[in-house]
C-alpha positions, 0 to 999 in steps of 0.5 A: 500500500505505500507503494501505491500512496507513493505513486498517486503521491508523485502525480502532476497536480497533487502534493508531495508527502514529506519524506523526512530528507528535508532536515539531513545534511545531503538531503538534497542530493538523496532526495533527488536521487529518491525521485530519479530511481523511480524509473517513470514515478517522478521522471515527469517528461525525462522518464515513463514506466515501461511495462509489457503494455506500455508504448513508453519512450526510453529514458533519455538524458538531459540535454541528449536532443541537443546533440543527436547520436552520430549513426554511421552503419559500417565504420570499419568498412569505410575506415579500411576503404580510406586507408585508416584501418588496417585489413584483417590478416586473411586479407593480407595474406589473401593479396599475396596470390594471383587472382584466380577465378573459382570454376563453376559448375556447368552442364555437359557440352558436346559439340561436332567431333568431341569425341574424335580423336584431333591428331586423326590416328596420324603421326606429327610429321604426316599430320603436319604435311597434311596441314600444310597442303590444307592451309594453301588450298584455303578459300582466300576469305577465310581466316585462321587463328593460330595460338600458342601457349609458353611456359619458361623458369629463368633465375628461379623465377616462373614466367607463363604467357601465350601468343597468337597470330591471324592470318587471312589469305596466307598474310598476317592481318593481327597478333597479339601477347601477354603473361598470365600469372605464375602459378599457372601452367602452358596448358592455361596459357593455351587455352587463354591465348586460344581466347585472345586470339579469337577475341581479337578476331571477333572485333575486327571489321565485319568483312573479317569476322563474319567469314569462315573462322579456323582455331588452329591449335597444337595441344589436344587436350585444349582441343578437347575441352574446347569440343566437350567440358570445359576444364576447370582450371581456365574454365572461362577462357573455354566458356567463352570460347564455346559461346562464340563458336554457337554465334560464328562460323568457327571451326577447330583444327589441330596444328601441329607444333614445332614442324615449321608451320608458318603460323604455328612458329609466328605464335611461339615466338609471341609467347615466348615474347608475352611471358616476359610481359610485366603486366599479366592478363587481367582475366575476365571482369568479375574478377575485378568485382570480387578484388573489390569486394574482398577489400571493402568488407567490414 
């Protein structure tokens, strides 16, 4: 029942009951304190009760309105974007490596010939003659694409690139090179040259891509994975080979490497050349997007 007395007691409008601090030393100081427990009792407009019921407002300090808290939603994100905030360790040691692509998974490819053996059951020599008799009695339109994949140690360092030279009537109309990263192989660097090489093709003048494209490639196992499943280690570089092949004219033949094809030789020779390159291949965009994203996380 005091308790109840206390609290009609403490409404607006009705008078206070004493309650004998009046006379103590430090009876100010308890007295307000008295009051300030009261979680709602004699908070007046500062404080209301909170019950499962009430819709009540939280108590808030005097003078709190003035200076209104400063929300900021990922301090730390933005702190590590700016420079100001050191990343965490795994990120760090996360920066050390080259950027490598996850694989993805995808549903089977088969195209015409993924189950024929390239090298047509040929020795290299037979195989190389044959290729050359082929490439002179081309039609004059159509255009060849060959690539090539390098792989090099000089000094305990690791250097892989690729090369690719297109020709079209027997005359070298474009080539290009680049590195890829170390921990890579001269397998990724034929297939990656495989792609460069016909990228390159596809953003010449219409009159160019729009005839009779060959690949003309010296690894059987690019060959294979260009024909059936991608492999997983480039796997980008097959796929988008494999959505171009089902919008152009592209055909794949086997050219055999290191027997004096004029292509094959100038494609070696700029793989060679691209990996000593200093920059390596940027690889698709959505690298970029996760680089990005790995940096800003909080």
């Amino acid at each position: 029942m005091a308790h109840r007395h206390t609290r009609q007691n403490s409404l607006p409008g009705r008078p206070r009951r004493p309650s004998g601090l009046e006379d103590h030393p430090y009876g100010h100081t308890l007295q307000g304190r008295r009051h300030s427990v009261g979680g709602g009792y004699a908070g007046g407009g500062q404080a209301t009760l909170r019950t499962p019921h009430s819709n009540g407002r939280r108590s808030t300090p005097p003078g709190a309105q003035d200076h209104p808290p400063h929300h900021h939603p990922r301090p730390r994100a933005e702190a590590r974007a700016q420079g100001r905030w050191p990343r965490p360790k795994v990120q760090r040691l996360g920066g050390l490596f080259p950027q490598v692509l996850r694989p993805t998974l995808r549903p089977p490819h088969y195209t015409h010939g993924c189950r024929v053996d390239p090298t047509g059951g040929v020795d290299k020599e037979t195989a190389a003659a044959a290729f050359k008799t082929w490439w002179n009695d081309l039609p004059p339109d159509d255009v060849t694409i060959f690539s090539d994949g390098s792989e090099q140690y000089h000094e305990r360092q690791k250097y892989v690139g690729y090369g690719y030279a297109i020709y079209q009537n027997r005359k070298q109309i474009g080539s290009g090179s680049g590195s890829i990263n170390p921990i890579s192989h001269v397998f990724d660097a034929e297939a990656i040259g495989a792609w460069r090489g016909l990228q390159h093709t596809l953003r010449m003048p219409q009159e160019v891509r729009s005839q009779r494209l060959w690949m003309c490639i010296d690894s059987t196992s690019v060959i294979w994975c260009l024909r059936a499943n991608a492999s997983a280690s480039s796997q980008w570089a097959f796929i988008a080979c494999q959505n171009a092949m089902q919008v152009y004219n592209i055909r794949i033949k086997w050219s055999p490497g290191h027997t004096e094809i004029e292509g094959n030789e100038a494609a070696d020779r700029l793989a060679d050349t691209g990996a000593h390159t200093p920059d390596c291949d940027p690889g698709p965009r959505i690298l970029t997007y996760h680089q990005r994203y790995w940096l800003h996380i909080s």
